[in-house]
PLY file of the C-alpha trace (Angstrom):
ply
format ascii 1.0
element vertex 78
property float x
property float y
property float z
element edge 77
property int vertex1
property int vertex2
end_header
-13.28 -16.12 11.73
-10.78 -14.05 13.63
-8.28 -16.13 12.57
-8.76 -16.18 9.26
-8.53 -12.60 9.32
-5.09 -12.54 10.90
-2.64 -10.87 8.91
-0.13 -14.40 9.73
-0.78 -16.43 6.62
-0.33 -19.22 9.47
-2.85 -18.29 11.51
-5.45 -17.66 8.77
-4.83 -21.38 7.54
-5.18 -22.05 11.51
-8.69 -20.98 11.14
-9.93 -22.22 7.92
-8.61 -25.92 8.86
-10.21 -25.04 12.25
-13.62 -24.28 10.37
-13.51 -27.11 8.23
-14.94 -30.04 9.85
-17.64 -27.44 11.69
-18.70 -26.33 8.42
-21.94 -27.29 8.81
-22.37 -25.55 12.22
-21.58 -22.21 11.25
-23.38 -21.93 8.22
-25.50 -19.02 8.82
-22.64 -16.96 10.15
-19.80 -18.34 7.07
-23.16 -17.06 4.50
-23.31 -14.02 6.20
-19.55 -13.71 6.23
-19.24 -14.42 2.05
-22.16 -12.05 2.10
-19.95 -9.32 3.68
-16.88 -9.30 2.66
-15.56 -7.70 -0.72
-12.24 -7.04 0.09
-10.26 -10.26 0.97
-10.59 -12.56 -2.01
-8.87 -14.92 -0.50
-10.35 -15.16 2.26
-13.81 -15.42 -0.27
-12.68 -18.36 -1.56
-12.28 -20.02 1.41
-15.42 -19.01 2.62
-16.93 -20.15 -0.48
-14.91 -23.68 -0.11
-16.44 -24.34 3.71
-19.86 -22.74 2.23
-19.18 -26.00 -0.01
-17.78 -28.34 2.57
-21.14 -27.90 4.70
-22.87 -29.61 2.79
-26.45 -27.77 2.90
-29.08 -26.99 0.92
-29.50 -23.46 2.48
-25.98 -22.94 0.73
-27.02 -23.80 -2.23
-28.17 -20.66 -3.76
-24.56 -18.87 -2.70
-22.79 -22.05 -4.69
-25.51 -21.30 -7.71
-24.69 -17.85 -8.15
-21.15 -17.66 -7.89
-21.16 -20.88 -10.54
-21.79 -17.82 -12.64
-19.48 -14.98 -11.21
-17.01 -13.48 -13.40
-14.39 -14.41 -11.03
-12.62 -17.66 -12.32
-11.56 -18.69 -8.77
-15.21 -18.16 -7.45
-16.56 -19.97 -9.95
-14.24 -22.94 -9.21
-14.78 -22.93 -5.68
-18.85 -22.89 -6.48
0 1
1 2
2 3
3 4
4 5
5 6
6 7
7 8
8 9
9 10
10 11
11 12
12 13
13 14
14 15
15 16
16 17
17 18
18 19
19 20
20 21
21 22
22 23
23 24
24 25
25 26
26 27
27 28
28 29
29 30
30 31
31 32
32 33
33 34
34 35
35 36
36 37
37 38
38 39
39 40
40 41
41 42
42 43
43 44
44 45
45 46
46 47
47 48
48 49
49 50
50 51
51 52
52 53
53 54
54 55
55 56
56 57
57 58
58 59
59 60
60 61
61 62
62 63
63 64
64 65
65 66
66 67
67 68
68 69
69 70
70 71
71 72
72 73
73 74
74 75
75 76
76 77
């Protein structure tokens, strides 16, 4: 997660393709993370998209309520 937060477009792409195939590992904290953060919409809909890439049930209801978020980009992700 720190390096998703970087301020280096580099290193936040570092981190997300980092992430990726651990989705599933670090579920609870990547919910807690979406949860959390209101600022970064990027950085959202990445969460959303390893939220996604896990691959769990307990993600579910995150995917089902953004499906009908007024965010366009959100919604995709979902």
């Amino acid at each position: 997660m720190r390096l998703m937060r970087s301020h280096s477009p580099q290193r936040q792409e570092d981190g997300f393709h980092t992430l990726l195939p651990a989705a599933s590992e670090h579920l609870d904290e990547l919910l807690e993370e979406f949860q959390a953060e209101r600022d970064d919409h990027g950085l959202r809909c990445w969460l959303l998209e390893l939220i996604g890439e896990a691959r769990s049930n307990k993600g579910l209801p995150v995917l089902v309520d953004q499906l009908g978020s007024p965010d366009e980009a959100l919604r995709g992700w979902a």
